[in-house]
DRENDO-1510 file (C-alpha; in Angstrom, 1 decimal, always signed):
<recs>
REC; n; res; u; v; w
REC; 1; UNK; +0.0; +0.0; +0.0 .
REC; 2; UNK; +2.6; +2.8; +0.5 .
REC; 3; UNK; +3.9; +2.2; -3.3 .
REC; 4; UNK; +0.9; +2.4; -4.0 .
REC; 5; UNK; +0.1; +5.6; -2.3 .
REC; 6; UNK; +3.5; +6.8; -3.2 .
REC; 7; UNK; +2.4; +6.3; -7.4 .
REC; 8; UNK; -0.9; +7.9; -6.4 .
REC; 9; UNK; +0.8; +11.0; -4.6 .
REC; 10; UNK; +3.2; +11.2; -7.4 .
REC; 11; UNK; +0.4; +11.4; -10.5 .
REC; 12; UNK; -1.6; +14.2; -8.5 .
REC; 13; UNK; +1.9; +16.1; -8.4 .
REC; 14; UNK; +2.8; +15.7; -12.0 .
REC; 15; UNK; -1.0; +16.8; -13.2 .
REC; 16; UNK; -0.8; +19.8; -11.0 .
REC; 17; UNK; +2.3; +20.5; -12.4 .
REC; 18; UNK; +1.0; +20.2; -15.7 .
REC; 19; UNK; -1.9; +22.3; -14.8 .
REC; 20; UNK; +0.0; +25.0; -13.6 .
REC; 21; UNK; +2.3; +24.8; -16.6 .
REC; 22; UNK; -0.5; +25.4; -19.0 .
REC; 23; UNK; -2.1; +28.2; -17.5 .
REC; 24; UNK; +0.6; +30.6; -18.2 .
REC; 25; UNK; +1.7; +28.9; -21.6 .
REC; 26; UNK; -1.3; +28.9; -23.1 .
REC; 27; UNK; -2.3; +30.9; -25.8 .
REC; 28; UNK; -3.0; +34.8; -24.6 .
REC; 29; UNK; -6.6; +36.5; -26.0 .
REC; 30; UNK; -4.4; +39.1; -28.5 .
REC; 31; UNK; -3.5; +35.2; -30.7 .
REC; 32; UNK; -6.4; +33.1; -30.1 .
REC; 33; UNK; -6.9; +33.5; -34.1 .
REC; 34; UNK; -3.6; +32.9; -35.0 .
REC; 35; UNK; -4.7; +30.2; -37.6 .
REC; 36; UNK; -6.8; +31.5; -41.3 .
REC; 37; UNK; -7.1; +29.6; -43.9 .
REC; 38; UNK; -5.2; +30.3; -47.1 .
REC; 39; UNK; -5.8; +33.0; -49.1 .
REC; 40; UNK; -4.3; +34.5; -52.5 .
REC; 41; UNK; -2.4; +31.4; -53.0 .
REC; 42; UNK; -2.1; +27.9; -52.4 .
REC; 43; UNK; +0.0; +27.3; -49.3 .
REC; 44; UNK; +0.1; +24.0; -46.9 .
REC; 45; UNK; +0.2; +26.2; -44.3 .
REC; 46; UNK; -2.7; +27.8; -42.1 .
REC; 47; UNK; -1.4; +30.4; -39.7 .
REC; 48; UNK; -2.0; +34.3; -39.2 .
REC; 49; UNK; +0.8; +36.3; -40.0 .
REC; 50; UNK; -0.3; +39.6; -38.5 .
REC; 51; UNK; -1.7; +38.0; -34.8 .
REC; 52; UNK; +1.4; +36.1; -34.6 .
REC; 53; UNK; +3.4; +38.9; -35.3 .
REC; 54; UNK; +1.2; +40.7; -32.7 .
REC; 55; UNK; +1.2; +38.7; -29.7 .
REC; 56; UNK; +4.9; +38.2; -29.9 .
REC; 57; UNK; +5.5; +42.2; -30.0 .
REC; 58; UNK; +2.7; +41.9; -26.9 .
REC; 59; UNK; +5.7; +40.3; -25.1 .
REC; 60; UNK; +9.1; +41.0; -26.5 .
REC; 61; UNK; +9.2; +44.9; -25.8 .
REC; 62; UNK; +12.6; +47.3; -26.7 .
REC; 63; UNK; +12.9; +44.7; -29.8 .
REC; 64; UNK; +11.0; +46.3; -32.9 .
REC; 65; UNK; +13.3; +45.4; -35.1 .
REC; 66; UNK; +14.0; +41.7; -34.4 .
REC; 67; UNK; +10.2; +41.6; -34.2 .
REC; 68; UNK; +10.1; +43.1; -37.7 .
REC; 69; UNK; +12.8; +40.1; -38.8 .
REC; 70; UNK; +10.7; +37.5; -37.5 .
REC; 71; UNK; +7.8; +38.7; -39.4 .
REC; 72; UNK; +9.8; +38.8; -42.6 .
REC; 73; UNK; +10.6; +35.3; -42.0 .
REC; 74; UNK; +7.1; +34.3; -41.6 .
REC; 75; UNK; +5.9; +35.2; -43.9 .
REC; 76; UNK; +8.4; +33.8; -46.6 .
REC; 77; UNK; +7.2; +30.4; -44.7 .
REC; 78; UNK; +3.4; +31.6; -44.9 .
REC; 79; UNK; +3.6; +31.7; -48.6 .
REC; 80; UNK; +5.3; +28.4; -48.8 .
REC; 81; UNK; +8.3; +29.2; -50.8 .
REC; 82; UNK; +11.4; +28.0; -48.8 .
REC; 83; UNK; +13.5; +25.6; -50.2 .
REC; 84; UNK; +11.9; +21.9; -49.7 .
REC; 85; UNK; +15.5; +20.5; -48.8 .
REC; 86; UNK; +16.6; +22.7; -46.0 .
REC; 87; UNK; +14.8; +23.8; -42.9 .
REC; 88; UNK; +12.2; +26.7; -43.3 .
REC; 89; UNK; +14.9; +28.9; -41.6 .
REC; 90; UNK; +17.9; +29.1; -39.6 .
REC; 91; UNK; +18.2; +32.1; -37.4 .
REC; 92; UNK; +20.7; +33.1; -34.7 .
REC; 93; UNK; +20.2; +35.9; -32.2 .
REC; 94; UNK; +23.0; +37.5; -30.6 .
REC; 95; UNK; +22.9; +39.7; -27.4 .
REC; 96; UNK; +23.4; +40.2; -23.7 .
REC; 97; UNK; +21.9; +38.2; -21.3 .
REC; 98; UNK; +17.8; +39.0; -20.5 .
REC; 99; UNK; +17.0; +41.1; -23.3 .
REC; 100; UNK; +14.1; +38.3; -24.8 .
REC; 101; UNK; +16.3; +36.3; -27.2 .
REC; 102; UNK; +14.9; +32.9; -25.7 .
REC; 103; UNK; +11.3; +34.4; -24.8 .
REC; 104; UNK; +10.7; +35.8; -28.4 .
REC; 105; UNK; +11.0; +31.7; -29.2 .
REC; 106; UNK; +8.7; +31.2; -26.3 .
REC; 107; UNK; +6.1; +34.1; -27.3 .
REC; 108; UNK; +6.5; +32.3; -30.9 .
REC; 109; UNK; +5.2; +28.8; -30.0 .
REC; 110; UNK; +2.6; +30.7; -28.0 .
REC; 111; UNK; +1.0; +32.1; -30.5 .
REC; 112; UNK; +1.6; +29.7; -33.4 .
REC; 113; UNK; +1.0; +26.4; -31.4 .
REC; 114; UNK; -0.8; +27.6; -28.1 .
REC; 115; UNK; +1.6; +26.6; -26.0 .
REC; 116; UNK; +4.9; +28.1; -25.2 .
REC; 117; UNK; +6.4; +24.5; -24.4 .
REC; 118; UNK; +5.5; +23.7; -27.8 .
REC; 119; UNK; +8.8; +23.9; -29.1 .
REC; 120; UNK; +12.4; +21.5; -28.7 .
REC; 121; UNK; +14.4; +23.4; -26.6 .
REC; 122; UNK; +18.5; +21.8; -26.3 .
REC; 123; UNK; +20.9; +23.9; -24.0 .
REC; 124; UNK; +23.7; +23.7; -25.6 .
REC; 125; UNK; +25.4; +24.3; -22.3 .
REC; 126; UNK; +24.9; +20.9; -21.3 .
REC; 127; UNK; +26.9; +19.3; -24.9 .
REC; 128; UNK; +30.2; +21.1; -23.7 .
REC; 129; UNK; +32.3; +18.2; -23.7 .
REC; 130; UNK; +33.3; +16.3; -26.8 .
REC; 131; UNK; +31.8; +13.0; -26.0 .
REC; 132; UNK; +28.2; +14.7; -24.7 .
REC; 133; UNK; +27.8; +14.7; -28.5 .
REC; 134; UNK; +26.3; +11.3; -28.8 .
REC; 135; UNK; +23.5; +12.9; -26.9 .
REC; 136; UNK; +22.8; +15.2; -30.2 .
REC; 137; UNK; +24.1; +12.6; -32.6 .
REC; 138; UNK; +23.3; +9.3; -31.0 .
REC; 139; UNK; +25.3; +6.5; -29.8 .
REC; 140; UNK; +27.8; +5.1; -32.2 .
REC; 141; UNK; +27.5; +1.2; -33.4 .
REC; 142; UNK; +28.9; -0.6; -30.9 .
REC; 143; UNK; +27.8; +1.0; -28.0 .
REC; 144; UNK; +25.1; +1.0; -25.5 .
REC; 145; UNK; +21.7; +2.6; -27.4 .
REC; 146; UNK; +23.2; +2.5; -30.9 .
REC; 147; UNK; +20.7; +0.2; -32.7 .
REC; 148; UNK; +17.1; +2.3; -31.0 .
REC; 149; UNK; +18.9; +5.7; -32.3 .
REC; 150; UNK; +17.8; +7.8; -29.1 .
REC; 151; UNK; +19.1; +11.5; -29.0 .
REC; 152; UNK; +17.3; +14.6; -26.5 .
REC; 153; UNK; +15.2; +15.8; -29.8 .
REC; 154; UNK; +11.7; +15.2; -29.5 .
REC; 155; UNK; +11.0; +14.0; -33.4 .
REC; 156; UNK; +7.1; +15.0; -32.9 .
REC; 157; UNK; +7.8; +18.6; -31.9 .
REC; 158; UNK; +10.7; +18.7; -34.5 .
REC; 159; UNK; +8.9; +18.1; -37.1 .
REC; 160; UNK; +5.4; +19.8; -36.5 .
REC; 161; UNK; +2.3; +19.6; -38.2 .
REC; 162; UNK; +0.7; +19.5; -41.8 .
REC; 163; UNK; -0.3; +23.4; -41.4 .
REC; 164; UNK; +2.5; +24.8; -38.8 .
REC; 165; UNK; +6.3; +24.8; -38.5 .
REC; 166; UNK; +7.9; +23.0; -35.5 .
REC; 167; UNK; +10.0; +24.7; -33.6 .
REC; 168; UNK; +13.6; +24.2; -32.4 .
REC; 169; UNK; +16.0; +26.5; -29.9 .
REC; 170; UNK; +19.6; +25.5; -29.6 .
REC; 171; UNK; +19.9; +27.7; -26.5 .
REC; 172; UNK; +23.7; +29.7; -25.8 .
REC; 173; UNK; +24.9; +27.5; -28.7 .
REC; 174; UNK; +28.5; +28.6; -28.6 .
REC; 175; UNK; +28.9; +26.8; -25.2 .
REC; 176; UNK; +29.0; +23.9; -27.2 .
REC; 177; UNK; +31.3; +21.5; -28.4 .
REC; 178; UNK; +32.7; +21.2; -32.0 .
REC; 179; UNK; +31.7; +18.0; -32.5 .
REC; 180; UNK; +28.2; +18.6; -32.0 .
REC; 181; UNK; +28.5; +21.9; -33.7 .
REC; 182; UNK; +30.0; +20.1; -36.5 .
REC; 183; UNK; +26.8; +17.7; -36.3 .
REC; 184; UNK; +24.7; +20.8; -37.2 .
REC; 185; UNK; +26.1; +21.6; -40.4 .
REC; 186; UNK; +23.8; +18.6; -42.2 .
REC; 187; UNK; +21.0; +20.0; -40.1 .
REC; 188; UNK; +21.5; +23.4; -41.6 .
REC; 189; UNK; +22.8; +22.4; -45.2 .
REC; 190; UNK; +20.0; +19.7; -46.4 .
REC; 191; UNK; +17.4; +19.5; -43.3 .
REC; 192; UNK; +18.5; +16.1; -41.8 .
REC; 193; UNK; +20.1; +14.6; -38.8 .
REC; 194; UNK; +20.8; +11.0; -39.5 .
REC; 195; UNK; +21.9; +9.2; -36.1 .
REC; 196; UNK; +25.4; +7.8; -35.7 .
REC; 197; UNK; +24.2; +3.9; -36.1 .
REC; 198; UNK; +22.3; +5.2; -39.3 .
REC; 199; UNK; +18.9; +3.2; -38.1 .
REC; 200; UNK; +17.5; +6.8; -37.3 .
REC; 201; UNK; +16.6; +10.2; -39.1 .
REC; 202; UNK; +15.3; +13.8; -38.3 .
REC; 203; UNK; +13.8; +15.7; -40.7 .
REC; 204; UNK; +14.3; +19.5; -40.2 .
REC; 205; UNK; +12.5; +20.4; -43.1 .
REC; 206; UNK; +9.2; +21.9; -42.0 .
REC; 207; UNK; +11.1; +23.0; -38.8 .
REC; 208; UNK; +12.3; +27.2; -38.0 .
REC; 209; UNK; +15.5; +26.5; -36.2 .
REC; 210; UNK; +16.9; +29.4; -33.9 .
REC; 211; UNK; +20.2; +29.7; -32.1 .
REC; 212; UNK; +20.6; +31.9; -29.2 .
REC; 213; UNK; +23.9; +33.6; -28.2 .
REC; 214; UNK; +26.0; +36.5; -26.2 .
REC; 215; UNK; +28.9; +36.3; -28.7 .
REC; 216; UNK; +30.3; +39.9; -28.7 .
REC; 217; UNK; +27.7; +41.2; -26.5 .
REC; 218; UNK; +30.5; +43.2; -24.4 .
REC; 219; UNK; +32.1; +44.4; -27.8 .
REC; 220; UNK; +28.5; +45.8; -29.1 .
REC; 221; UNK; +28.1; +47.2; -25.6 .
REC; 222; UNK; +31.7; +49.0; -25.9 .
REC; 223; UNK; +30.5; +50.7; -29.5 .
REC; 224; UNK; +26.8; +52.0; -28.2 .
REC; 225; UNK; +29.1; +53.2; -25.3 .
REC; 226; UNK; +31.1; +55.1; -27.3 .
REC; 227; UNK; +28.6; +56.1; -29.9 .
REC; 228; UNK; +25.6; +56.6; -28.5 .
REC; 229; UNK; +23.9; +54.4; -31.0 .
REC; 230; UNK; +21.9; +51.0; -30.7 .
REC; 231; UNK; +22.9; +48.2; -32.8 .
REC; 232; UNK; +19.9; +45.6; -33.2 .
REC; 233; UNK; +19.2; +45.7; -37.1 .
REC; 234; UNK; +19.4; +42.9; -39.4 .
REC; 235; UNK; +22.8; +41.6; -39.9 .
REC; 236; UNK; +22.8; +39.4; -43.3 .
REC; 237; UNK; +20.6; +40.7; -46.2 .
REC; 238; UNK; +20.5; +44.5; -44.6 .
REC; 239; UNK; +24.4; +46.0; -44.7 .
REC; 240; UNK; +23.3; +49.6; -45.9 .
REC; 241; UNK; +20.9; +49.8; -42.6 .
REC; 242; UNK; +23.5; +48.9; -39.9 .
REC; 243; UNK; +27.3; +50.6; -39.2 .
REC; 244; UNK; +30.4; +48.7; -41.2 .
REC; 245; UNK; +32.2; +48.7; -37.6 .
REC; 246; UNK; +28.7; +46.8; -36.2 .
REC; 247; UNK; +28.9; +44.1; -38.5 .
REC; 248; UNK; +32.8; +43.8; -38.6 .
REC; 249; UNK; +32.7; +43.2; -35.0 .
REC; 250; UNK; +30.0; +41.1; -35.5 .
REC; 251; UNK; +31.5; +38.8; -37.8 .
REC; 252; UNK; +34.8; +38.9; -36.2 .
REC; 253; UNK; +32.9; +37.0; -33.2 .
REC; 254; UNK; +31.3; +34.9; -35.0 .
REC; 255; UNK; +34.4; +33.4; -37.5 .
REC; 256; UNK; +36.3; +33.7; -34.0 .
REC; 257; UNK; +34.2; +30.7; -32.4 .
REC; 258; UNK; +32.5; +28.9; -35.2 .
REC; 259; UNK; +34.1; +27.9; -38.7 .
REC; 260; UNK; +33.1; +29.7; -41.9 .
REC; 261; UNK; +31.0; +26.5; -43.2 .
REC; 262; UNK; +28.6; +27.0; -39.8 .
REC; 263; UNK; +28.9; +31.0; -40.6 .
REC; 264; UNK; +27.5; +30.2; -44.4 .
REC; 265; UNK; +25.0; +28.0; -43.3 .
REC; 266; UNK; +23.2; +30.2; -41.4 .
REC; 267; UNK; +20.0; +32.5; -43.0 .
REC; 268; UNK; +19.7; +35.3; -40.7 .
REC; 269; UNK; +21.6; +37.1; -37.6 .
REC; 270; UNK; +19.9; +39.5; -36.0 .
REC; 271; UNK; +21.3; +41.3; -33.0 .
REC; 272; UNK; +19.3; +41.9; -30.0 .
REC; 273; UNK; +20.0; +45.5; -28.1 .
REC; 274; UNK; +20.3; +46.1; -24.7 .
REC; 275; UNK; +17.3; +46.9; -22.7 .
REC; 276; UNK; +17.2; +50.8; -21.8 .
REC; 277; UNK; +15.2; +52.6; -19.0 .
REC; 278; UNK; +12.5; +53.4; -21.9 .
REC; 279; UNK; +10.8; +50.2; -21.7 .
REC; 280; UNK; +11.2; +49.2; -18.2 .
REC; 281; UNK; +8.2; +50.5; -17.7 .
REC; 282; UNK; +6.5; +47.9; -19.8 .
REC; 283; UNK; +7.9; +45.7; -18.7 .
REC; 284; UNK; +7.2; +45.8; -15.1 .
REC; 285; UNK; +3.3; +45.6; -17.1 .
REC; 286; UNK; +4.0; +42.6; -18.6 .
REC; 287; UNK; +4.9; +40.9; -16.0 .
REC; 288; UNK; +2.1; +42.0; -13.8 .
REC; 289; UNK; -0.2; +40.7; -16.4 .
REC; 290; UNK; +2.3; +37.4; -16.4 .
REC; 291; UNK; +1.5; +37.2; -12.3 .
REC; 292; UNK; -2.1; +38.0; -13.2 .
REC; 293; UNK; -2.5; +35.0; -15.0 .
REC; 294; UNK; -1.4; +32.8; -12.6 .
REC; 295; UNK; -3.6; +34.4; -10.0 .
REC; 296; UNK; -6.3; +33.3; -11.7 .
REC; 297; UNK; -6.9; +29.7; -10.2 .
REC; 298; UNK; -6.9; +31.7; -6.9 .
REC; 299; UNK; -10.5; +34.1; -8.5 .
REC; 300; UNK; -8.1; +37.5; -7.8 .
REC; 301; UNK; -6.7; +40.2; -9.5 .
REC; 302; UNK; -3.9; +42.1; -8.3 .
REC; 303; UNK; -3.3; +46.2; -9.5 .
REC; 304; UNK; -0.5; +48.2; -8.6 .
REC; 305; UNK; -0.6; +51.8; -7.8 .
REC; 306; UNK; +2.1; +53.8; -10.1 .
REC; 307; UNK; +3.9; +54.7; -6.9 .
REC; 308; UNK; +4.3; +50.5; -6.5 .
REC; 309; UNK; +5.6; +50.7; -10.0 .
REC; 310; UNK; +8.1; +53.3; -9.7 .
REC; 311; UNK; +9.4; +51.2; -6.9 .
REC; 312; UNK; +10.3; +48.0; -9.0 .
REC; 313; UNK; +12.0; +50.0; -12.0 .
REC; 314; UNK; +13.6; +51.9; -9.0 .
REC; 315; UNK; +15.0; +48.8; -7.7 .
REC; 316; UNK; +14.5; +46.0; -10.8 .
REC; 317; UNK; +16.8; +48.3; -13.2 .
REC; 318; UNK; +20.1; +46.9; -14.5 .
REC; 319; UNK; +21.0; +47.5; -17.8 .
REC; 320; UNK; +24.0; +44.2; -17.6 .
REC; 321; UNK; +21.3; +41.8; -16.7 .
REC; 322; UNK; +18.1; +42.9; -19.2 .
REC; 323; UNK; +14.7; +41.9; -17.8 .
REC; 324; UNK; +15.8; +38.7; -15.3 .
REC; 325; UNK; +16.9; +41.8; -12.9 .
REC; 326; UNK; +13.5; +43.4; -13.2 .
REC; 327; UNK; +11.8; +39.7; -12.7 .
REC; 328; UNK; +14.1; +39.4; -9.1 .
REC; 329; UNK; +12.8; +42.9; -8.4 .
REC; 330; UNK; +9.0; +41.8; -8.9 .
REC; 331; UNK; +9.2; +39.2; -6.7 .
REC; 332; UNK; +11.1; +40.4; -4.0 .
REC; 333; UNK; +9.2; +44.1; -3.7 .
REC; 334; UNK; +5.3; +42.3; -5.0 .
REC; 335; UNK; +5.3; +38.7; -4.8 .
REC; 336; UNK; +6.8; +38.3; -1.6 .
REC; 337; UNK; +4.5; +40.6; +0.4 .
REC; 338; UNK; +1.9; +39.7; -1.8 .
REC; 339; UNK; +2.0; +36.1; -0.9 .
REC; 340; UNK; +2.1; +37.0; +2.9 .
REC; 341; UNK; -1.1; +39.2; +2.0 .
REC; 342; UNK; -2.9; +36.2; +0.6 .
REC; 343; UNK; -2.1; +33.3; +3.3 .
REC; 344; UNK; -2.9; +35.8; +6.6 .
REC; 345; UNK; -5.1; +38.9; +5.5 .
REC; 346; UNK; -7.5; +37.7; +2.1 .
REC; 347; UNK; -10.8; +36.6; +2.5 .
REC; 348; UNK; -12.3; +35.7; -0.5 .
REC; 349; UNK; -16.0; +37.6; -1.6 .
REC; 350; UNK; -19.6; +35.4; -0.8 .
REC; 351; UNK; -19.2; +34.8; -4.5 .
REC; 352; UNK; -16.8; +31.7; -4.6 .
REC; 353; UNK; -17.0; +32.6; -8.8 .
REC; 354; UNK; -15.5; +36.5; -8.4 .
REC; 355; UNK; -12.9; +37.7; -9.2 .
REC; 356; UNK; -11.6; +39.4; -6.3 .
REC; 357; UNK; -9.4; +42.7; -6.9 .
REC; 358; UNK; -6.5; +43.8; -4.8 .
REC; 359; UNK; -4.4; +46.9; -5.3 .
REC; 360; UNK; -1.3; +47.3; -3.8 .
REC; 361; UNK; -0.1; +50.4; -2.5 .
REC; 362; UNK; +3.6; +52.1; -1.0 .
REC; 363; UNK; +3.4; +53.1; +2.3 .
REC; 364; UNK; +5.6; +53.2; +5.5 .
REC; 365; UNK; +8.5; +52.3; +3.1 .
REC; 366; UNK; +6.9; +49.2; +2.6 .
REC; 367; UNK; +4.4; +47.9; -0.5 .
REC; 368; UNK; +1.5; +46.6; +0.8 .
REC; 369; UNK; -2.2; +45.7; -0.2 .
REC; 370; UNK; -6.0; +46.3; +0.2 .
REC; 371; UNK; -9.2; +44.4; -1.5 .
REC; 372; UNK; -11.0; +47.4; -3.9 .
REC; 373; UNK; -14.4; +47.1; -2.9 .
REC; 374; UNK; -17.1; +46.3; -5.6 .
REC; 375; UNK; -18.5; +49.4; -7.5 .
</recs>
């Protein structure tokens, strides 16, 4: 009986978890008609463009122009003319740490899938070492796993559906080794990873495959320094837009860790810019409609005087670490107090259906909170 218990304790924990999961992955209201059917021409593909393109700029703020890439890209996918032999596209975003490189891939299987899991996410990170690349590549013959072919992709997601792309992240990609950077170059060149036993293949052919990095991140930091200018514009396929110097330095990272045959191989580079004290603002907004969310399954909704708000940029501000500084702020000045708000001091309305609202307010140094009585 206590295995038994023990398997029963451990389901309910795993569906809670999934629960909880879905309710802030799931699709948001601004891409619930994120799929149309064709129009103009004949395309496999049924997705909406423009809601995508909306509900991503809904989250990734201080980006307009890596937005504006992914758009472009879209839409060359939309229309359904990529080359059948390679993946749809093969992106990599550079930038400094927290500035939405990995959460514009989230907000993009958000709004295109419904769920911002819905992607295969491989931190690179982990494949440091030279023989972590059987983990990418498979197990060669002779060795334990060979013949079944088993890598950490996730085939399914990979590969996507009849009408959508799937999605793939190889996150801080120039942690990795060169053996399993090496292994990318078929990925990139014709859309297909065969396994090192050869009883196994991965199509990447109806797959957008991004690549996240801080290559040169201090260098590009140095020049808008010195310049006073912010470099995030397109860097293949857009040279008149951006400075020579930008994309020298640019390159000069990039041939400095990789080899020219990954450089070829890859569509699109767009470089992220560092988060300024513009958009912290809305920031600090999105992520009070992010904790919003999640108070949902509790019936409240939680407002924050502007006074509340000053207080987090005040204290959530640092330029090195993007928005991951501002998040550490929001739960140490909100959440915290918040939480010790709900567990001693809420009572919830005689309708167990309300939504109850709370507004937090600054006073005595100290943020604290109050239920708005109905109208």
């Amino acid at each position: 009986m206590p295995y038994l218990n023990d398997m029963l304790a451990e389901a309910q924990r795993l569906a809670l978890e999934k629960q909880r999961l879905a309710e802030v992955n799931a699709a948001i209201p601004a891409s619930e008609s994120a799929t149309q059917p064709a129009a103009g021409i004949e395309s496999r593909y049924r997705f909406d463009v423009d809601a995508i393109v909306a509900a991503v700029r809904n989250e990734i703020v201080g980006q307009d122009e890596a937005v504006q890439s992914l758009e472009r890209v879209l839409r060359i996918v939309r229309a359904d003319i990529s080359d059948p032999r390679r993946p749809l596209h093969t992106a990599l975003l550079l930038g400094p740490t927290g500035v939405g490189k990995t959460e514009m891939v989230r907000a993009l299987a958000r709004s295109l899938h419904g769920d911002a899991d819905a992607f295969c996410r491989v931190d690179m990170n982990t494949l440091s070492q030279e023989h972590y690349a059987a983990a990418l590549t498979g197990a060669p013959p002779g060795y334990v796993g060979s013949k079944e072919g088993n890598t950490i992709l996730d085939q399914s997601v990979i590969e996507g559906s009849v009408h959508k792309p799937g999605i793939v992240l190889f996150d801080e990609v120039e942690k990795a080794s060169d053996e399993v950077i090496e292994a990318l170059l078929n990925v990139f060149d014709n859309g297909r990873l065969v396994v090192a036993s050869g009883q196994r293949t991965y199509s990447f052919r109806n797959t957008l495959i991004f690549m996240t990095s801080n290559l040169g991140a201090r260098d590009l930091q140095a020049y808008e320094e010195r310049s006073g200018r912010i470099p995030y514009r397109w860097f293949r396929g857009n040279r008149g837009r951006q400075p020579a110097q930008v994309l020298r330095m640019v390159e000069r990272q990039l041939l400095k860790r990789f080899s020219h045959e990954f450089v070829n191989r890859i569509d699109t580079v767009t470089v992220f810019n560092w988060l300024g004290s513009d958009v912290v603002r809305q920031l600090v907004s999105l992520e009070l409609d992010r904790l919003n969310r999640r108070l949902l399954r509790h019936r409240v909704e939680l407002r924050l005087q502007e006074a509340v708000c000053e207080r987090v940029v005040r204290t959530g501000y640092d330029r090195k670490f993007g928005a991951r500084a501002l998040r550490r702020a929001m739960r140490h000045e909100v959440e915290a107090p918040l939480a010790y708000y709900l567990l001693t001091g809420h009572q919830a309305g005689e309708d167990r259906g309300a939504i109850t609202t709370i507004e937090g307010y600054f006073s005595g140094g100290e943020v604290r909170f109050r239920r708005v009585p109905l109208a």
